[in-house]
C-alpha positions as CSV (number, residue, x, y, z in Angstrom):
1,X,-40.3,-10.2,12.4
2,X,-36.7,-8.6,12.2
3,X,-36.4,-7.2,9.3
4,X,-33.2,-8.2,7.1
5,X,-30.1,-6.1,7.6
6,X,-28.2,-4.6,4.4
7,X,-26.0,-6.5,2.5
8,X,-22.3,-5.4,1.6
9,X,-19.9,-8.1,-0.4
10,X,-16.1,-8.1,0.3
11,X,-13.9,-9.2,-2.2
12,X,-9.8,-9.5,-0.9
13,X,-7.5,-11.6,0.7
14,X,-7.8,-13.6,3.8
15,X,-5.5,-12.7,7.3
16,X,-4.6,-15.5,9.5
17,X,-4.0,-12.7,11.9
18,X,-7.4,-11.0,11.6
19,X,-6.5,-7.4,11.2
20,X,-6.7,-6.7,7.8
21,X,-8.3,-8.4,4.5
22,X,-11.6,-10.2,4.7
23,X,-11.6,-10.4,8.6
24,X,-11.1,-6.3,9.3
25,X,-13.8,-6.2,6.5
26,X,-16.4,-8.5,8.3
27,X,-16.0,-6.8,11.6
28,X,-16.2,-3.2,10.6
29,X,-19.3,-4.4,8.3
30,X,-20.9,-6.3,11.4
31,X,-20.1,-2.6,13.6
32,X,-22.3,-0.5,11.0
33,X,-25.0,-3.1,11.5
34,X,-24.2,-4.7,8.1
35,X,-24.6,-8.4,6.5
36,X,-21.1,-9.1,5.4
37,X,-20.8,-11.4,2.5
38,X,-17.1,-12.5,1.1
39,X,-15.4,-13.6,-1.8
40,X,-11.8,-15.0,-0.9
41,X,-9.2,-13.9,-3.7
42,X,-6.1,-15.0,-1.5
43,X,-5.1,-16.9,1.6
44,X,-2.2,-15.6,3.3
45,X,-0.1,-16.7,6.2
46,X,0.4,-13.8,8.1
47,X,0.6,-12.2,11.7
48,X,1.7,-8.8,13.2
49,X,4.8,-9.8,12.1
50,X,4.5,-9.8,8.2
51,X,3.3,-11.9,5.6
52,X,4.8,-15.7,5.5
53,X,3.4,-16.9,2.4
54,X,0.1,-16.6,0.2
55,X,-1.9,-19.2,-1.8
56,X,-4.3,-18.5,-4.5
57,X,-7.4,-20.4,-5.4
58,X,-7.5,-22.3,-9.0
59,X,-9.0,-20.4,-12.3
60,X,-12.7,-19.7,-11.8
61,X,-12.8,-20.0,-8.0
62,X,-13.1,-16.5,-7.8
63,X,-15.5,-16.2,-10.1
64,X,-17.6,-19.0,-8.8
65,X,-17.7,-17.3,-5.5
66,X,-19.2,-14.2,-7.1
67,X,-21.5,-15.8,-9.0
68,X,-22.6,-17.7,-5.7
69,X,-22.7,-14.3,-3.7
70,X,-24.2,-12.2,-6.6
71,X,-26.9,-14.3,-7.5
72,X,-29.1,-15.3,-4.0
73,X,-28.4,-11.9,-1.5
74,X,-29.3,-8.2,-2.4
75,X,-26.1,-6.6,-1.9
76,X,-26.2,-3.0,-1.6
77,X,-22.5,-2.2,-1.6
78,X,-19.0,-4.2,-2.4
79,X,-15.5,-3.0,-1.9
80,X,-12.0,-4.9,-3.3
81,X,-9.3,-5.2,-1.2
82,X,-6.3,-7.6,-2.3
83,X,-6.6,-8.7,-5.7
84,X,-3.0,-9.9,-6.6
85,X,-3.3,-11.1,-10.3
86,X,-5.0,-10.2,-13.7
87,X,-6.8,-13.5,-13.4
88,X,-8.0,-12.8,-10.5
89,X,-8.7,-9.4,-11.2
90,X,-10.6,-10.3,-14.7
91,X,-12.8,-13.0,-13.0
92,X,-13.9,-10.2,-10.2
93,X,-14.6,-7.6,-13.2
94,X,-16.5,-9.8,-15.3
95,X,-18.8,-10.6,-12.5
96,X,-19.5,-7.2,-11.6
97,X,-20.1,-5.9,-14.8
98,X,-22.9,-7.6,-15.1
99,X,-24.5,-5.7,-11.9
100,X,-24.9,-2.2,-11.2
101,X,-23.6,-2.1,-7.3
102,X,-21.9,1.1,-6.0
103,X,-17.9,-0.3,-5.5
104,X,-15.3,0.9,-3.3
105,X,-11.7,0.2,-4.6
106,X,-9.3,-0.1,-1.6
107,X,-6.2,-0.6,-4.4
108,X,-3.9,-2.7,-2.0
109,X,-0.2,-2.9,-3.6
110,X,1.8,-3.8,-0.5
111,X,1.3,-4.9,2.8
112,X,2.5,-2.3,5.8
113,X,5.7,-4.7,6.1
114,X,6.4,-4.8,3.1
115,X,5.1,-7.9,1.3
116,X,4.3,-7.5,-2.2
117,X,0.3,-8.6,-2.2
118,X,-0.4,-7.3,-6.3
119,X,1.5,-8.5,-9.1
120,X,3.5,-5.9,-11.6
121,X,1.3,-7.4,-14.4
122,X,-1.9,-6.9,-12.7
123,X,-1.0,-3.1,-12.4
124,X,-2.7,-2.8,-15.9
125,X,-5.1,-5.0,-15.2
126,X,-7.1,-3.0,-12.1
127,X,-6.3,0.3,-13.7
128,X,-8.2,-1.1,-16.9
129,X,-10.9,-3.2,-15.6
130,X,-11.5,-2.6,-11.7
131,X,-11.1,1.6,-11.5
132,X,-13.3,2.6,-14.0
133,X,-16.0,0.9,-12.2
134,X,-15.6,2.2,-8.9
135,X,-17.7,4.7,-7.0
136,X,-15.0,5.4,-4.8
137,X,-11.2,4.5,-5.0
138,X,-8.8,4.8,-1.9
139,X,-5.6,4.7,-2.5
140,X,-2.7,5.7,-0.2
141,X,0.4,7.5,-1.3
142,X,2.4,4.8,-2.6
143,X,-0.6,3.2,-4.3
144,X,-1.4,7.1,-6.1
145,X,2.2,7.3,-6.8
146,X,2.0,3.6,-8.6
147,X,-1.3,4.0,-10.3
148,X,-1.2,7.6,-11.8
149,X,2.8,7.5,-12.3
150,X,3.2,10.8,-10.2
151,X,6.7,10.5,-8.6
152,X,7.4,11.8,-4.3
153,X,3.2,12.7,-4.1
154,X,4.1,15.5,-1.2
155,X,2.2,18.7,-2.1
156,X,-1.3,20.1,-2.7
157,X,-0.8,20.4,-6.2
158,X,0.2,16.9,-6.9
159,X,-2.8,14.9,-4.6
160,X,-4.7,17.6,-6.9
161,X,-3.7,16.0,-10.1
162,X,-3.9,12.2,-9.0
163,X,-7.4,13.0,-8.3
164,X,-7.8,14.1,-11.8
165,X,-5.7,11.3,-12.9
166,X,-7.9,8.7,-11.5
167,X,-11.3,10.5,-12.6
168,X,-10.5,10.4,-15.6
169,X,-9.5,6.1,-15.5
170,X,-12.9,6.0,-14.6
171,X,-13.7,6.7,-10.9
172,X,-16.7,8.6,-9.5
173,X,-15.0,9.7,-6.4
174,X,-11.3,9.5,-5.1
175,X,-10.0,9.3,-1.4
176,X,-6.1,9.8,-1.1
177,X,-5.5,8.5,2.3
178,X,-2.7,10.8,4.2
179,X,-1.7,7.7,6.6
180,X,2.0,8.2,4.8
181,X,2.4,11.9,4.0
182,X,4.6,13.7,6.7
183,X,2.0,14.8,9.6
184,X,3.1,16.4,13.2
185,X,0.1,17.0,14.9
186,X,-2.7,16.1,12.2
187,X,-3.6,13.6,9.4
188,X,-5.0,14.8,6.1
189,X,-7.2,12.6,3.6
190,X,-7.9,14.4,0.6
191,X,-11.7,13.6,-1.0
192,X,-12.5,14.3,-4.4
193,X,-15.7,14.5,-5.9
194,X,-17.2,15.3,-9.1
195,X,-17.6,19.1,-9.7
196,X,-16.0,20.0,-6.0
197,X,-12.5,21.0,-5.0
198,X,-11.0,18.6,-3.2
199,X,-12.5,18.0,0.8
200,X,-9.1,18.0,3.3
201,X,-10.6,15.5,5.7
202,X,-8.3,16.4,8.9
203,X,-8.1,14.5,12.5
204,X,-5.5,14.2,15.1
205,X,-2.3,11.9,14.5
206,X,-2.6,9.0,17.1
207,X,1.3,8.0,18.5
208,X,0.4,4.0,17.6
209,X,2.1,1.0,16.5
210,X,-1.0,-0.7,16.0
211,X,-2.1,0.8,12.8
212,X,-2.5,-2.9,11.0
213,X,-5.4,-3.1,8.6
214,X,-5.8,0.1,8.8
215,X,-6.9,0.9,5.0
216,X,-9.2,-1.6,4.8
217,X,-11.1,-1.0,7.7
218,X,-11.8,2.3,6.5
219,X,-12.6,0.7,3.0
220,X,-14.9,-1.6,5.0
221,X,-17.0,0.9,6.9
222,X,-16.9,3.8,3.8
223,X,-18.9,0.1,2.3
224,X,-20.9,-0.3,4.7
225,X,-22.4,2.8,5.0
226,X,-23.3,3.3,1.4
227,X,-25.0,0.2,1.8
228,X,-26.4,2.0,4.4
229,X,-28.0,4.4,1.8
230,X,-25.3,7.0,2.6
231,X,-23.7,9.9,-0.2
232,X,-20.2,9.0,-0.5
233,X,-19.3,12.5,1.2
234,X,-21.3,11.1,4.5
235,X,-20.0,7.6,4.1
236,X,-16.4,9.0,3.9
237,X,-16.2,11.4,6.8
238,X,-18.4,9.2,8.9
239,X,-16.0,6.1,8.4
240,X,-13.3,8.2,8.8
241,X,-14.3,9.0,12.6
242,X,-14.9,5.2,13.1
243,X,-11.5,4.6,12.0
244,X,-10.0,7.3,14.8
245,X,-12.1,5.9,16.9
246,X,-10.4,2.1,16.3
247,X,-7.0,3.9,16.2
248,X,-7.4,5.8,19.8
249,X,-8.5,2.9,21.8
250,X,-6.5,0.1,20.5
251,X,-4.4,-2.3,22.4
252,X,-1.3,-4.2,21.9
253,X,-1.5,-8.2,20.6
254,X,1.6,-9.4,19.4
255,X,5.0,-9.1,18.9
256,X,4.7,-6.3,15.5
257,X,2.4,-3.7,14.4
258,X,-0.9,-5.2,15.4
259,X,-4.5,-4.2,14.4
260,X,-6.5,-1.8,15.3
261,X,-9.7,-2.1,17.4
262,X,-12.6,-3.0,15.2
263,X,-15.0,-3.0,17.8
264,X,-14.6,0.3,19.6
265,X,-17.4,1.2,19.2
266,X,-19.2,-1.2,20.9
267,X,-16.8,-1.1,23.7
């Protein structure tokens, strides 16, 4: 008999256009050899070309969809992506509070184009109720600059203190994401951990324009691999090459920025 893979839940936003959201998640959790399970906070009509439009699902859908999730399958991981209101995000907290699951936080403001995909009023809302339960939170420069109120992020001292700024909200670990800090040659993630300077987590900058779902790919497979059983140190860095590895081989489909390869590694 087989034996059953591990579980890992994502909870964020549907993309008709597959490269980001609930789709990227379910590939990259389906590459680590993963069971992905979903939660569906938003549709959105979307292709390489931007967002078009978003619907989002009456009270207590969410939440019935957790409860659904949460209470037949042993999930061993969860990460949020798009959230988009404090409704939504209360009915996601109060189902996970009642569990004691490690959580990735991908804090998705803004899609790459532009599209506003969280609410100003939910600002309070996931800095109150979502961050202080997550094992790890990844935000990317404009998403640290929003959530700790540090203004122009760009130097050491100042990723250094929106790690310190989002320990103290509540996170066990912090990844800021260098994807939009000035890079020639190389990228730099910063990864902060409890009692450790921060880890500069550096690889090569790739030349693409098909860098779409690019944060929550790597939120997917830093999931899946503590689901795996993984330290969040491993899980990071190990992600992180998956995501180079999607980045170097991918392939152009559409007329905008399209995704990147989710299954390169199989390829």
């Amino acid at each position: 008999m087989i034996q059953p893979l591990n579980c890992a839940l994502t909870i964020a936003g549907s993309d008709s256009g597959g490269g980001a959201g609930i789709q990227a998640d379910l590939k990259a959790f389906a590459v680590h050899r993963v069971y992905g399970l979903s939660v569906v906070t938003v549709l959105t009509a979307q292709n390489t070309l931007g967002v078009h439009g978003l619907s989002v699902p009456e009270p207590g859908f969410v939440a019935l969809q957790m409860e659904s999730v949460l209470e037949d399958f042993p999930v061993k991981a969860a990460k949020t992506g798009m959230l988009f209101s404090s409704e939504i995000i209360g009915e996601v907290a109060g189902a996970l509070q009642k569990r004691s699951i490690p959580l990735v936080v991908d804090p998705v403001c803004v899609s790459q184009t532009g599209y506003k995909l969280l609410q100003d009023s939910a600002v309070k809302a996931l800095k109150a109720q979502v961050i202080p339960m997550a094992y790890l939170v990844t935000p990317n420069k404009p998403e640290a600059e929003l959530l700790t109120g540090i203004k122009n992020m760009d130097t050491h001292e100042k990723v250094v203190r929106a790690i310190r700024i989002f320990r103290e909200m509540g996170a066990g670990s912090v990844l800021i994401k260098g994807g939009h800090f000035e890079a020639q040659k190389e990228m730099t993630d910063w990864l902060g951990i409890e009692d450790q300077e921060p880890l500069p987590i550096k690889r090569p900058k790739i030349n693409t324009r098909n860098t779409h779902g690019t944060g929550c790919t790597l939120s997917a497979a830093i999931t899946a691999n503590v689901a795996r059983g993984l330290d969040v140190q491993e899980a990071v860095l190990k992600a992180r090459d998956y995501l180079q590895l999607a980045l170097e081989k991918t392939f152009d489909l559409g007329r905008g920025e399209g995704p990147v390869n989710h299954l390169a590694g199989l390829m």
